[in-house]
Biopython code that builds the backbone (N, CA, C, O; Angstrom):
import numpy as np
from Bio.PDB.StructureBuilder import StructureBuilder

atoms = [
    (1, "UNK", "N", (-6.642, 2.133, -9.089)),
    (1, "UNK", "CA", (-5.963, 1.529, -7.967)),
    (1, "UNK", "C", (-6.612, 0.196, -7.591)),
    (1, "UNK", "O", (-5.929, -0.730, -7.154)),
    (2, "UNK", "N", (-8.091, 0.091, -7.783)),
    (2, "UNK", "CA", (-8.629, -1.200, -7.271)),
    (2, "UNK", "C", (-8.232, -2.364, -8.243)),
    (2, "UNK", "O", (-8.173, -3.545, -7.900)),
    (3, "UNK", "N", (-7.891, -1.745, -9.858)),
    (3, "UNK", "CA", (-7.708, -2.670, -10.776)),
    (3, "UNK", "C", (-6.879, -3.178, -11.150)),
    (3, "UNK", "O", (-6.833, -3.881, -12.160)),
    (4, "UNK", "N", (-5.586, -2.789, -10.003)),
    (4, "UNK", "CA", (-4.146, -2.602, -10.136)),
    (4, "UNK", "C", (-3.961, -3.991, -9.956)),
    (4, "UNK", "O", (-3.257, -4.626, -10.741)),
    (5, "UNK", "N", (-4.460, -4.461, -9.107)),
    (5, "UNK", "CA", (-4.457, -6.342, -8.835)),
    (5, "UNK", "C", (-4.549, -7.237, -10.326)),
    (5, "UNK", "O", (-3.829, -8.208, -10.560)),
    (6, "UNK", "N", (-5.359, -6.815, -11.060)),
    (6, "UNK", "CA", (-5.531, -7.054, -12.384)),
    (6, "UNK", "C", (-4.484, -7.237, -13.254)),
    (6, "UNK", "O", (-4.449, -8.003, -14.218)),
    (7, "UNK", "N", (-3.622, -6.478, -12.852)),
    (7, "UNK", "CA", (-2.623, -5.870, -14.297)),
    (7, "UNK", "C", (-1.406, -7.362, -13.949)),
    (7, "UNK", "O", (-1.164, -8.103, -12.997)),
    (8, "UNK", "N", (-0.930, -7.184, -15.323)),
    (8, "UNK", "CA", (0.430, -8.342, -14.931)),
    (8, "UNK", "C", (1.454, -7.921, -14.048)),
    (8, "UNK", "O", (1.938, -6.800, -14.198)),
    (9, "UNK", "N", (1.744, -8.478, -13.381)),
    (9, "UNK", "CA", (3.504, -8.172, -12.814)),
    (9, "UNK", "C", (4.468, -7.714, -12.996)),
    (9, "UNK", "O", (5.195, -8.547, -13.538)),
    (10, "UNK", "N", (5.039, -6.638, -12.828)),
    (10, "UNK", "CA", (5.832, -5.767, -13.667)),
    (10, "UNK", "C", (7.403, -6.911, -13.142)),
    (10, "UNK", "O", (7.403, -7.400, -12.012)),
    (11, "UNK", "N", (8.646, -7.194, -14.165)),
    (11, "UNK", "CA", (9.334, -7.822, -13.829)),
    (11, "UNK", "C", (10.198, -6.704, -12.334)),
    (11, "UNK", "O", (10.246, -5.475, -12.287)),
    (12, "UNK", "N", (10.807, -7.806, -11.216)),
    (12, "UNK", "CA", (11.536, -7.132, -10.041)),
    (12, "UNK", "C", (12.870, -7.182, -10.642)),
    (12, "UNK", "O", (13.504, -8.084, -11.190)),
    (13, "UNK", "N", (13.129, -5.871, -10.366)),
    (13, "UNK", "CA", (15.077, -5.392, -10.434)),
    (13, "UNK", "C", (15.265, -6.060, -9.156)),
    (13, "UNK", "O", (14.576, -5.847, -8.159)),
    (14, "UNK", "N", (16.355, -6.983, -9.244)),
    (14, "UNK", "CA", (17.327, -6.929, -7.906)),
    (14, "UNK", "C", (18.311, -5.710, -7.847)),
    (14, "UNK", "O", (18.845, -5.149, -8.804)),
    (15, "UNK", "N", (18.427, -5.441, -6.603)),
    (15, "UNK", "CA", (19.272, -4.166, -6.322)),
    (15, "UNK", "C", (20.775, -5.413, -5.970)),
    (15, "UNK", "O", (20.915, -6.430, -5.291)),
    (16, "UNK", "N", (21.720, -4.517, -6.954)),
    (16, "UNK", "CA", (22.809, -4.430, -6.714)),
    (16, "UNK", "C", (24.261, -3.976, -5.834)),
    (16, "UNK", "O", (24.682, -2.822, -5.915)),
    (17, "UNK", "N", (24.797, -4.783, -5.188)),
    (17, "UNK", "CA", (26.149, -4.744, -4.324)),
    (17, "UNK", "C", (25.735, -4.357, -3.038)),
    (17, "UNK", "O", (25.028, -5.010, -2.270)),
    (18, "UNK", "N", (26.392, -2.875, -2.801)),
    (18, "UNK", "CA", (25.832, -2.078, -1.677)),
    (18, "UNK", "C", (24.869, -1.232, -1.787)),
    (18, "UNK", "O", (24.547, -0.607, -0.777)),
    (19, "UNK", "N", (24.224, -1.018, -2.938)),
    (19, "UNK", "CA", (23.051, 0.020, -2.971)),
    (19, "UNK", "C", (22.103, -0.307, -2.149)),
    (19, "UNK", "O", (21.440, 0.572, -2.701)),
    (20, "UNK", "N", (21.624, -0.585, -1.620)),
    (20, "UNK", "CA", (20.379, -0.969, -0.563)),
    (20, "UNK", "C", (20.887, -0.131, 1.097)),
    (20, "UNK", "O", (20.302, 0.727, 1.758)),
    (21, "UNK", "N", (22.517, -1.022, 1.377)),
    (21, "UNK", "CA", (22.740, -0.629, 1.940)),
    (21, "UNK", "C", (23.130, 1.148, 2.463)),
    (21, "UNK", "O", (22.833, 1.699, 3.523)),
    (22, "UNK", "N", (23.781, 1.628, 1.430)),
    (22, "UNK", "CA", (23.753, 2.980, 1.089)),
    (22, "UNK", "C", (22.824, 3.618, 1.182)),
    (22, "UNK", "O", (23.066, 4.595, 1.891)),
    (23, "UNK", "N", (21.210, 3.581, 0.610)),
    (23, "UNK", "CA", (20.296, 4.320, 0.996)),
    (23, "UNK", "C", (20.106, 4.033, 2.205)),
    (23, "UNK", "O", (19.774, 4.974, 2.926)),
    (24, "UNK", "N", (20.202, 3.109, 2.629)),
    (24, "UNK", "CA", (19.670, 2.542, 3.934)),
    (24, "UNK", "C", (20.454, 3.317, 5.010)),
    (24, "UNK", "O", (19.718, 3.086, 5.969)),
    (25, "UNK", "N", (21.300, 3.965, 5.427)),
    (25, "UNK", "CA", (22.310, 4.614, 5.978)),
    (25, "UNK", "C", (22.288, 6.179, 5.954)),
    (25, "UNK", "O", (22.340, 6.977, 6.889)),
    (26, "UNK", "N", (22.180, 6.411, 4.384)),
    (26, "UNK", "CA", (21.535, 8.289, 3.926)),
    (26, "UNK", "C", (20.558, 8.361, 4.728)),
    (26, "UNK", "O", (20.645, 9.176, 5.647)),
    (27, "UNK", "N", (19.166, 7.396, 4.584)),
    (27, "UNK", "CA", (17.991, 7.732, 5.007)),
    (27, "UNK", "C", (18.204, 8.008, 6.674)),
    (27, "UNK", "O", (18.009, 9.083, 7.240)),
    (28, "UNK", "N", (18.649, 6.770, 7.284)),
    (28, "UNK", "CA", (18.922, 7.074, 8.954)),
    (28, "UNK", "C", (20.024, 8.026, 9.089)),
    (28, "UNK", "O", (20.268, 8.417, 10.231)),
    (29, "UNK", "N", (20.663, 8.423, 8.213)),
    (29, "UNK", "CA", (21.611, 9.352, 8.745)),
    (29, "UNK", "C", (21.023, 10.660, 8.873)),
    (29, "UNK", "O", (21.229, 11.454, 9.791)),
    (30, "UNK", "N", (20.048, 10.865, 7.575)),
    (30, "UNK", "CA", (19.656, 11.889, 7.316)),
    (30, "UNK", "C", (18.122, 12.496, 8.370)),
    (30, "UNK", "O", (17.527, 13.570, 8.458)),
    (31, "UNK", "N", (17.974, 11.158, 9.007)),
    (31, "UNK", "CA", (16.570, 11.264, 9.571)),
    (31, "UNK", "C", (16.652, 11.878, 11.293)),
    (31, "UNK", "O", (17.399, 11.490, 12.191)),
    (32, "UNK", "N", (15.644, 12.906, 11.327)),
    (32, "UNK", "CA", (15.894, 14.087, 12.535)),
    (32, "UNK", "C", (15.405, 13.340, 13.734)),
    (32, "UNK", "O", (15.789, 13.570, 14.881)),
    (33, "UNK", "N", (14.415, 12.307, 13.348)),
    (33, "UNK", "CA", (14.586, 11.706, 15.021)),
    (33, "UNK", "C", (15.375, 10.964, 15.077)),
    (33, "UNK", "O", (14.915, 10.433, 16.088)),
    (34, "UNK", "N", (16.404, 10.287, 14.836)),
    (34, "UNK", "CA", (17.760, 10.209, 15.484)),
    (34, "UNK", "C", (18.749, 10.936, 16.061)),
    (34, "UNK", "O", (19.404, 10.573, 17.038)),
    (35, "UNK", "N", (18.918, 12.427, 15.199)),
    (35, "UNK", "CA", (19.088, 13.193, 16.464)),
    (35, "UNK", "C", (18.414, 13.842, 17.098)),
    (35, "UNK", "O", (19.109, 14.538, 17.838)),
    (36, "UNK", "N", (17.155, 14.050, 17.259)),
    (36, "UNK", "CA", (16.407, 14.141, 18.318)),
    (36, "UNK", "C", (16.715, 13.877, 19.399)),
    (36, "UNK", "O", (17.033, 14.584, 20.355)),
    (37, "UNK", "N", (16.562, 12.099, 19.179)),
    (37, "UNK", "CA", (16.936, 11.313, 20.328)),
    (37, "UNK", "C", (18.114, 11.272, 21.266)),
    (37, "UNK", "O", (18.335, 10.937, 22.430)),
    (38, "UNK", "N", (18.742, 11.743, 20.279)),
    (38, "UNK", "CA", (20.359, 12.033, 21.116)),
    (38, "UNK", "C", (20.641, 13.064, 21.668)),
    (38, "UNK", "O", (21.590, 13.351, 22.398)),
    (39, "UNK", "N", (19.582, 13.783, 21.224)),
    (39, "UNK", "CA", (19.798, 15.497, 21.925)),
    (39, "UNK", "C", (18.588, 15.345, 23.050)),
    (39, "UNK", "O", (18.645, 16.293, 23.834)),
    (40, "UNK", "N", (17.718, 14.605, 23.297)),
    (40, "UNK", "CA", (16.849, 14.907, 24.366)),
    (40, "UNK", "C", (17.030, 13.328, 25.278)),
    (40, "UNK", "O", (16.558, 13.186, 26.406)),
    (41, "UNK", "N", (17.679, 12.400, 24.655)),
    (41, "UNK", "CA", (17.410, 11.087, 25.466)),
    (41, "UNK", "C", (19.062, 10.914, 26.327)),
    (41, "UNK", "O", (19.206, 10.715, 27.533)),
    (42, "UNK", "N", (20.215, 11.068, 25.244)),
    (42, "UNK", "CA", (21.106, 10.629, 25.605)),
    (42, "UNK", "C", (22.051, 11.374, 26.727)),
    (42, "UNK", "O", (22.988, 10.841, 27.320)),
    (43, "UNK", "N", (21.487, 13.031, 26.919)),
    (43, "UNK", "CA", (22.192, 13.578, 27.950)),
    (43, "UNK", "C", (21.846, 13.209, 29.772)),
    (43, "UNK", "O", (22.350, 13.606, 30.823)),
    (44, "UNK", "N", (20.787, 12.305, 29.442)),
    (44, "UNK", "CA", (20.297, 12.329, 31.077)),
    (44, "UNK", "C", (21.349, 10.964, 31.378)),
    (44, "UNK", "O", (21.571, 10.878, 32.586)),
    (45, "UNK", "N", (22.136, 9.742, 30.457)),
    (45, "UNK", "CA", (22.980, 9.489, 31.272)),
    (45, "UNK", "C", (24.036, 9.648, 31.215)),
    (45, "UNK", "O", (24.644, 8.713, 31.736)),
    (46, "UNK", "N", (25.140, 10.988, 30.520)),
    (46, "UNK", "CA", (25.937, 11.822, 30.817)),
    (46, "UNK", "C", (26.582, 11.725, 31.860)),
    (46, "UNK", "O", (25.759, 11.266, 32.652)),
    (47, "UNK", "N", (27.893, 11.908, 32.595)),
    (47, "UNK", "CA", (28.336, 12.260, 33.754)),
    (47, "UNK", "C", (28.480, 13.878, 34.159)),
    (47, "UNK", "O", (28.909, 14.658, 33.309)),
    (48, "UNK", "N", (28.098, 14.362, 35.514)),
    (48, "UNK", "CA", (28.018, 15.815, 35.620)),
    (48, "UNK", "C", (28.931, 16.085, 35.529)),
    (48, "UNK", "O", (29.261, 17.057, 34.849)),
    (49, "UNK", "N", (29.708, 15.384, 36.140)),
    (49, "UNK", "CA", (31.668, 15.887, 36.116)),
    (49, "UNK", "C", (32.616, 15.053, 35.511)),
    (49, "UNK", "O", (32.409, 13.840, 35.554)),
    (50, "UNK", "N", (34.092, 15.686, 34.693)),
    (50, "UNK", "CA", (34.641, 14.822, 34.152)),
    (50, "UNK", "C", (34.471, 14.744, 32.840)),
    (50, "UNK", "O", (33.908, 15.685, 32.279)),
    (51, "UNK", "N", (34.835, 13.827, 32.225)),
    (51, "UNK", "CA", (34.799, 13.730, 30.448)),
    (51, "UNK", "C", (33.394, 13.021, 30.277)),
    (51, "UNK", "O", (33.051, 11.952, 30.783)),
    (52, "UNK", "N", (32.522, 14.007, 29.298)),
    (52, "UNK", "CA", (32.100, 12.970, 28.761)),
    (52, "UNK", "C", (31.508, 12.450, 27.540)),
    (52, "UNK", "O", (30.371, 12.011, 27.364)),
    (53, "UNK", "N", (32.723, 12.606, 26.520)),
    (53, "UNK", "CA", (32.951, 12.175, 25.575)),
    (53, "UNK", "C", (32.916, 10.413, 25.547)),
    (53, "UNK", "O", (32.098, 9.787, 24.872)),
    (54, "UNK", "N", (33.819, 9.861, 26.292)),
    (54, "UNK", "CA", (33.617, 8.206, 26.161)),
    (54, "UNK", "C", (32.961, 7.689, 26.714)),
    (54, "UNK", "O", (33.196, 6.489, 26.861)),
    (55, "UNK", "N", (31.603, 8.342, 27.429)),
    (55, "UNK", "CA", (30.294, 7.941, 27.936)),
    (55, "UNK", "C", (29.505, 8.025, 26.676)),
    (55, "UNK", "O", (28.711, 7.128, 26.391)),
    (56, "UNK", "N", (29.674, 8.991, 25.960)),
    (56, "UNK", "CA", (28.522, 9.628, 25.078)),
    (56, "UNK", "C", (28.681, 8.665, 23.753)),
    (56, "UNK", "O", (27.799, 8.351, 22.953)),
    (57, "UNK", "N", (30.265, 8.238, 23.761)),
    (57, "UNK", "CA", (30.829, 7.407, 23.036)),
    (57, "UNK", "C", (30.366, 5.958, 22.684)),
    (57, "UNK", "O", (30.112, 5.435, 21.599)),
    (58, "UNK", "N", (30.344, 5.551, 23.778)),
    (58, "UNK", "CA", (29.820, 4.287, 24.434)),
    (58, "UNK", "C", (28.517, 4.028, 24.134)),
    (58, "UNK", "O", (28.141, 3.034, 23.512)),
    (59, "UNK", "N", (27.735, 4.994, 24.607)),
    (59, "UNK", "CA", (26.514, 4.841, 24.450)),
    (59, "UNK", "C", (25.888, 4.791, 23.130)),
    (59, "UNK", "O", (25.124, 3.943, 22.667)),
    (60, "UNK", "N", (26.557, 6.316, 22.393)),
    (60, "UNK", "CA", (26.376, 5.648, 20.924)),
    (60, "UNK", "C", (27.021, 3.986, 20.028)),
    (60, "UNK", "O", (26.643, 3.746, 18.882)),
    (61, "UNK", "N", (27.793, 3.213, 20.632)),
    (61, "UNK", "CA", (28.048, 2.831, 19.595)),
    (61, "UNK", "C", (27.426, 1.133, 20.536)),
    (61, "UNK", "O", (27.481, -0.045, 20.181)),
    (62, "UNK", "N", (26.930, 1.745, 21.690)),
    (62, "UNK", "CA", (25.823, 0.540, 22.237)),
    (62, "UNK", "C", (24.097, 0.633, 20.996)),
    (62, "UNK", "O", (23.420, -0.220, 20.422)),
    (63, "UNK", "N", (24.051, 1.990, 21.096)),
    (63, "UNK", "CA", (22.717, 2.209, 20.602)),
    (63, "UNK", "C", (22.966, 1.870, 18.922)),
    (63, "UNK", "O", (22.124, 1.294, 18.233)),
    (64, "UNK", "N", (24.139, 2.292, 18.478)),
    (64, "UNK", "CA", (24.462, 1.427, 16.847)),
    (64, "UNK", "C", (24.575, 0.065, 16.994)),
    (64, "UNK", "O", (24.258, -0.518, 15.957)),
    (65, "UNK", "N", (25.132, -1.153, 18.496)),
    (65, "UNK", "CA", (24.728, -2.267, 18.003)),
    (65, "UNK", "C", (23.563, -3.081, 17.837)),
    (65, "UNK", "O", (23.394, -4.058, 17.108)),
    (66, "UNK", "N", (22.742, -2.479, 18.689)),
    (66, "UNK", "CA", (21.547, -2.612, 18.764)),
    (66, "UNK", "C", (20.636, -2.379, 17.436)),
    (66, "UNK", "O", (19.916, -3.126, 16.774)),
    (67, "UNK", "N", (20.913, -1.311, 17.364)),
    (67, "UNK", "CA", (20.260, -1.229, 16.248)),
    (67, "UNK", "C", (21.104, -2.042, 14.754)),
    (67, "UNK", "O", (20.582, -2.245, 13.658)),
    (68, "UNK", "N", (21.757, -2.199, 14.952)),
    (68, "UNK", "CA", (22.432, -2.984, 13.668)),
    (68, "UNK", "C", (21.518, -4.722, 14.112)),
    (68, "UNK", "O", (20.793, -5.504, 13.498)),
    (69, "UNK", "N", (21.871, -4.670, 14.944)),
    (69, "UNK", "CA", (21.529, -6.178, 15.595)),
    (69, "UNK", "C", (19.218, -6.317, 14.939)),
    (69, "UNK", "O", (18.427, -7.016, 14.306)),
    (70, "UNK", "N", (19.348, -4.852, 15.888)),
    (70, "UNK", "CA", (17.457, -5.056, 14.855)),
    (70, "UNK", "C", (17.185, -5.436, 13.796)),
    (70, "UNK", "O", (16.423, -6.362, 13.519)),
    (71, "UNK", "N", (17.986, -4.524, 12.835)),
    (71, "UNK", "CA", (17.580, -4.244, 11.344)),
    (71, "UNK", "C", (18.430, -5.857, 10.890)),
    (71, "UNK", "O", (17.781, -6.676, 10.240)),
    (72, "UNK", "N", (19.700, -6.134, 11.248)),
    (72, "UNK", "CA", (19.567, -7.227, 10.674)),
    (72, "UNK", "C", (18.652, -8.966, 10.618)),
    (72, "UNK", "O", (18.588, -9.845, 9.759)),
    (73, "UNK", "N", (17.949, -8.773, 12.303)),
    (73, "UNK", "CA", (17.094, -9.725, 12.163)),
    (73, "UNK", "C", (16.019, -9.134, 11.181)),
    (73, "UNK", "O", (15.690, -10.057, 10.436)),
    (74, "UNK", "N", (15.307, -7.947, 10.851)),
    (74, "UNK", "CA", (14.157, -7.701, 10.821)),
    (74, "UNK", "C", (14.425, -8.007, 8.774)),
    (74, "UNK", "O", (13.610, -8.423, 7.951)),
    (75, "UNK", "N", (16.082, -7.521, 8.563)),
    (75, "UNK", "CA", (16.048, -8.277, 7.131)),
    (75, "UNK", "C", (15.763, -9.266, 6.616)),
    (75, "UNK", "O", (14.944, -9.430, 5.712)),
    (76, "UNK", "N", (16.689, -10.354, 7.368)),
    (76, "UNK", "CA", (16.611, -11.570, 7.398)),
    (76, "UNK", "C", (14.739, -12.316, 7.573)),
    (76, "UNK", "O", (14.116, -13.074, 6.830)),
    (77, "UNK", "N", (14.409, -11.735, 8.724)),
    (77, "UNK", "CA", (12.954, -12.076, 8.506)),
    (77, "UNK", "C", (12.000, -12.136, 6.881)),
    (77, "UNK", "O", (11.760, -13.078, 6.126)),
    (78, "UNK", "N", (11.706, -10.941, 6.833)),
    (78, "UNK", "CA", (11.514, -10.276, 5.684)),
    (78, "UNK", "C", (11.970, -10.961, 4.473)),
    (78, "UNK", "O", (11.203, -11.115, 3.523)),
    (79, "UNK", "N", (13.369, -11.445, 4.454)),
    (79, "UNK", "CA", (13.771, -11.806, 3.588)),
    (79, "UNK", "C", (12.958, -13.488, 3.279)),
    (79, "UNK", "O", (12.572, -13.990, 2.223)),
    (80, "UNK", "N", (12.934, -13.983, 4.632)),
    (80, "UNK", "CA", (12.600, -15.716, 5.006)),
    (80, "UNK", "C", (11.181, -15.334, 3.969)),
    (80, "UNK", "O", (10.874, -16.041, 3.010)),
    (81, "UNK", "N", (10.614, -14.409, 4.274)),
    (81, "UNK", "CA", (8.855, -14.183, 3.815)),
    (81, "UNK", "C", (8.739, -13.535, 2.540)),
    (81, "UNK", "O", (7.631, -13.378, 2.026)),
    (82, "UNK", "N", (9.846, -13.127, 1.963)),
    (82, "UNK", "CA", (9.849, -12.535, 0.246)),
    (82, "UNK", "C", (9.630, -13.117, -0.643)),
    (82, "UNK", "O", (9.555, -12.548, -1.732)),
    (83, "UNK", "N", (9.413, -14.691, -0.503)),
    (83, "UNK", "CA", (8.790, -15.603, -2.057)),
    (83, "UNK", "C", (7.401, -15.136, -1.519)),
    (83, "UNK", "O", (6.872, -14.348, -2.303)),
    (84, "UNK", "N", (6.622, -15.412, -0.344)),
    (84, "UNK", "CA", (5.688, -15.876, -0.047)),
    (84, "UNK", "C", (4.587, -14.279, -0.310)),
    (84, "UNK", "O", (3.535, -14.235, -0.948)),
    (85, "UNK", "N", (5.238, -13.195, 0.378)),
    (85, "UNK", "CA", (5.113, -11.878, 0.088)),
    (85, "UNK", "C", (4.593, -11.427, -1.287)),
    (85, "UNK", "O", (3.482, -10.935, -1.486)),
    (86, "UNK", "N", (5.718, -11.701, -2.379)),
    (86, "UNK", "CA", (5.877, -11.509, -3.781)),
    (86, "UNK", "C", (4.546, -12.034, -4.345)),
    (86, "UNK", "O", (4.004, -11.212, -5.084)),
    (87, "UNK", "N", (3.887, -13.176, -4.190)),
    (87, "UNK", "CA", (2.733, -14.061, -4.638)),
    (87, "UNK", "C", (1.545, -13.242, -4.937)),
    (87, "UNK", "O", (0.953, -12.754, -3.975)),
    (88, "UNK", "N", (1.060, -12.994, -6.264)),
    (88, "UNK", "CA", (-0.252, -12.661, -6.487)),
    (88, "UNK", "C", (-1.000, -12.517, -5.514)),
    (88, "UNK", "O", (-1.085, -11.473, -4.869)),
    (89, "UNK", "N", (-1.785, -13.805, -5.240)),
    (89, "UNK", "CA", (-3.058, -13.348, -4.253)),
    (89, "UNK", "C", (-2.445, -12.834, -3.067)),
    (89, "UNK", "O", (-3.025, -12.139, -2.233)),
    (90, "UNK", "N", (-1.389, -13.157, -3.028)),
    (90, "UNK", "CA", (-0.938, -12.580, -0.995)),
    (90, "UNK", "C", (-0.916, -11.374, -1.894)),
    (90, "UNK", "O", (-2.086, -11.005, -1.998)),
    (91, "UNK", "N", (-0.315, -10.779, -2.424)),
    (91, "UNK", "CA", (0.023, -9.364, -2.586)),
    (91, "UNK", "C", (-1.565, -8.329, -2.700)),
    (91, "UNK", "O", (-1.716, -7.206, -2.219)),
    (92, "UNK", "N", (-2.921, -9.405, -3.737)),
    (92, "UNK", "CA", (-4.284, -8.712, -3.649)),
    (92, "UNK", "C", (-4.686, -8.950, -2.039)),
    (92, "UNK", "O", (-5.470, -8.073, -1.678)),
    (93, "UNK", "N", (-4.444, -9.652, -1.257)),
    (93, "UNK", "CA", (-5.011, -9.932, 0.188)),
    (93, "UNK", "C", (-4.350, -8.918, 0.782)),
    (93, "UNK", "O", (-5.090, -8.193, 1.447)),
    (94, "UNK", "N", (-3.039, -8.572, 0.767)),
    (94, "UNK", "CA", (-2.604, -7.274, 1.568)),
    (94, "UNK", "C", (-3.000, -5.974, 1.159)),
    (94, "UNK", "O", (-3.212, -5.201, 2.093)),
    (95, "UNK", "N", (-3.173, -5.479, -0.111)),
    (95, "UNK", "CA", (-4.046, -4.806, -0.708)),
    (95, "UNK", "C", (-5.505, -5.108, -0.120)),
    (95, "UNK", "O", (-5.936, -4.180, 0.563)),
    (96, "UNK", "N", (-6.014, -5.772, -0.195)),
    (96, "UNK", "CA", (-7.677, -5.674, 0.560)),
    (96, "UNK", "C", (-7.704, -5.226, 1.880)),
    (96, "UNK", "O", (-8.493, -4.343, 2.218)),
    (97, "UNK", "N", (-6.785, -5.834, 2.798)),
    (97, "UNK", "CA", (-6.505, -5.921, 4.426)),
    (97, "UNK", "C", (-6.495, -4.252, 4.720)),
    (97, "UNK", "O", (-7.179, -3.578, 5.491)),
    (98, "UNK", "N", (-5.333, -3.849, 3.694)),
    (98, "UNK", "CA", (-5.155, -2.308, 4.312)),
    (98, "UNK", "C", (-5.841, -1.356, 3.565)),
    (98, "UNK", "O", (-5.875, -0.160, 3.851)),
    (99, "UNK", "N", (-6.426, -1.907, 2.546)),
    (99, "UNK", "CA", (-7.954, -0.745, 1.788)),
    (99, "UNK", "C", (-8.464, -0.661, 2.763)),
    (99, "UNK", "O", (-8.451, 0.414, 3.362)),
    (100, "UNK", "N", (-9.286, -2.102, 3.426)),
    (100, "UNK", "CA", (-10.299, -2.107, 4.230)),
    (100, "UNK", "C", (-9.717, -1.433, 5.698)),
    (100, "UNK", "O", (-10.462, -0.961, 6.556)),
    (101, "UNK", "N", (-8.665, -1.475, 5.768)),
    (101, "UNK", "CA", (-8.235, -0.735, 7.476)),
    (101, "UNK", "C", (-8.300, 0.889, 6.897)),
    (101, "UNK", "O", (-8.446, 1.801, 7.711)),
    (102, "UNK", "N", (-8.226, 1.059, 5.999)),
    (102, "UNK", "CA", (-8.041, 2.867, 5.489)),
    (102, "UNK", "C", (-9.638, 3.219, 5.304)),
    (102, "UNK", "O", (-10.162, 4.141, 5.929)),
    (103, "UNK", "N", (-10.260, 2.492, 4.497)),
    (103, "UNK", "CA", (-11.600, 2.826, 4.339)),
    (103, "UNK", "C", (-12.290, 2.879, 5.945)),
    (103, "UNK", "O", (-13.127, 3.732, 6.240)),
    (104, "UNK", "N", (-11.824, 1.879, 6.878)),
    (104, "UNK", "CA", (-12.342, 1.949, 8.362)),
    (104, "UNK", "C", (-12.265, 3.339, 9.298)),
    (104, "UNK", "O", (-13.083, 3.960, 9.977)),
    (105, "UNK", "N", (-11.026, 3.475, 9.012)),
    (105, "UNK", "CA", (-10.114, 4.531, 9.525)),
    (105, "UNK", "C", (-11.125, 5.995, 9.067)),
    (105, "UNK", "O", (-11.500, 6.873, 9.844)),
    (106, "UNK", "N", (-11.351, 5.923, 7.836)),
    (106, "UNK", "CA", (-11.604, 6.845, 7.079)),
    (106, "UNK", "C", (-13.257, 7.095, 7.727)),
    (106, "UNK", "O", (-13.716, 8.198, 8.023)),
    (107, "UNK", "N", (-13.799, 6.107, 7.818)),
    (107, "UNK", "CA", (-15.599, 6.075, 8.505)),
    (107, "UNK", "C", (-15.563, 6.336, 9.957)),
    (107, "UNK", "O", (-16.634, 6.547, 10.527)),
    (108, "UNK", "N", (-14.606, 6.345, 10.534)),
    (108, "UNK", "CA", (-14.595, 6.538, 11.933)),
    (108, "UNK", "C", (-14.144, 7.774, 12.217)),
    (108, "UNK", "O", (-14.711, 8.335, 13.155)),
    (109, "UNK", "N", (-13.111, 8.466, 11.558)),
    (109, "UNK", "CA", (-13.254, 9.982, 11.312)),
    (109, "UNK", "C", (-14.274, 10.491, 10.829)),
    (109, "UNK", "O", (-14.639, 11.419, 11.551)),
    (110, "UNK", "N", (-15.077, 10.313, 9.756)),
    (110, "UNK", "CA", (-16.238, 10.933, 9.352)),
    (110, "UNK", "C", (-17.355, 10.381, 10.692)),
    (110, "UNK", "O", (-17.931, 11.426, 10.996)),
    (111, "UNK", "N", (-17.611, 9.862, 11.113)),
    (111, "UNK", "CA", (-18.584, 9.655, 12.354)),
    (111, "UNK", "C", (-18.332, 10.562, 13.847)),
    (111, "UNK", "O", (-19.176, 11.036, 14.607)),
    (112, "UNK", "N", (-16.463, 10.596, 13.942)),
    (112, "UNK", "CA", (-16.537, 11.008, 15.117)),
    (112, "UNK", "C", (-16.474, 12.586, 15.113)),
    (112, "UNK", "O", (-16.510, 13.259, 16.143)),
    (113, "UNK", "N", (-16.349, 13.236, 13.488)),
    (113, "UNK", "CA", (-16.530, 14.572, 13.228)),
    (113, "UNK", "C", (-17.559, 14.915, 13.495)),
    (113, "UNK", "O", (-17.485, 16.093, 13.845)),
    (114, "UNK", "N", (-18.827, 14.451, 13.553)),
    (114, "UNK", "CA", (-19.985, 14.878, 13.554)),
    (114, "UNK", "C", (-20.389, 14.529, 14.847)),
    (114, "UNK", "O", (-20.220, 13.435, 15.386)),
    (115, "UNK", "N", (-21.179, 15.963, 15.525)),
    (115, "UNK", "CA", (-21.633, 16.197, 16.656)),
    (115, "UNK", "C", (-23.264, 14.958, 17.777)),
    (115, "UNK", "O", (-23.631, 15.297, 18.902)),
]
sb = StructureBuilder()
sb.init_structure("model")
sb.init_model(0)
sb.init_chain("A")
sb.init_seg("    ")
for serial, (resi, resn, name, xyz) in enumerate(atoms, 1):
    if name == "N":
        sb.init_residue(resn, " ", resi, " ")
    sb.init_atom(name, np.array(xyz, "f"), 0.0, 1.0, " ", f" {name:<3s}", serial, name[0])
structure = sb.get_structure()
C-alpha cells in the first residue's frame, strides 16, 4: 500500500450516459437513513387534522430539491478540481495527509486505552 504511489497509473474508464447517475439514485434510494429521516424527522411537521398527504408531499419534494440542488453543486465542484485531483503528486500528498490522520487516529486510541 505504501508502494502503491510507485506503480504507473492505471488508464481511467469514463463512465458512460446515465450510469453514474443510476447508481447514484440505487445507492440513496437504497440507503436507510433516508428513511430514517422521514420516519423520525418528517412527522413533527405533519398536520394533526385533515390530509396529510400534500404536506408530506411537499415536504418531500422540498427536501428532493434541495438535495438535488446539493449534489449538483458538490458535482460540479469536484468536477472544477478533477484535472488537479487526478495529478500524481496531489494524489501521493492525499495519500500521505490521510495515512498520517489514520496512523494519528490510530496512536491516540492506543494511548487513551491505557489506564
Amino acid at each position: 500500500m505504501l508502494l502503491s504511489a510507485r506503480k504507473p497509473p492505471e488508464p481511467e474508464h469514463e463512465a458512460r450516459g446515465g450510469r453514474p447517475f443510476l447508481q447514484g439514485f440505487v445507492s440513496n434510494a437504497l440507503n436507510p437513513k433516508v428513511a430514517l429521516f422521514f420516519l423520525t424527522f418528517v412527522p413533527q411537521f405533519l398536520p394533526d387534522r385533515g390530509s396529510t398527504l400534500p404536506v408530506a408531499l411537499a415536504l418531500s419534494a422540498t427536501f428532493a430539491a434541495i438535495y438535488l440542488a446539493w449534489f449538483t453543486g458538490l458535482v460540479r465542484l469536484v468536477g472544477l478540481a478533477s484535472d488537479a485531483l487526478r495529478r500524481p503528486r496531489v494524489k501521493a500528498w492525499i495519500e500521505r495527509v490521510t495515512g498520517g490522520a489514520l496512523v494519528a487516529f490510530a496512536a491516540r486510541l492506543t494511548a487513551a486505552a491505557r489506564p
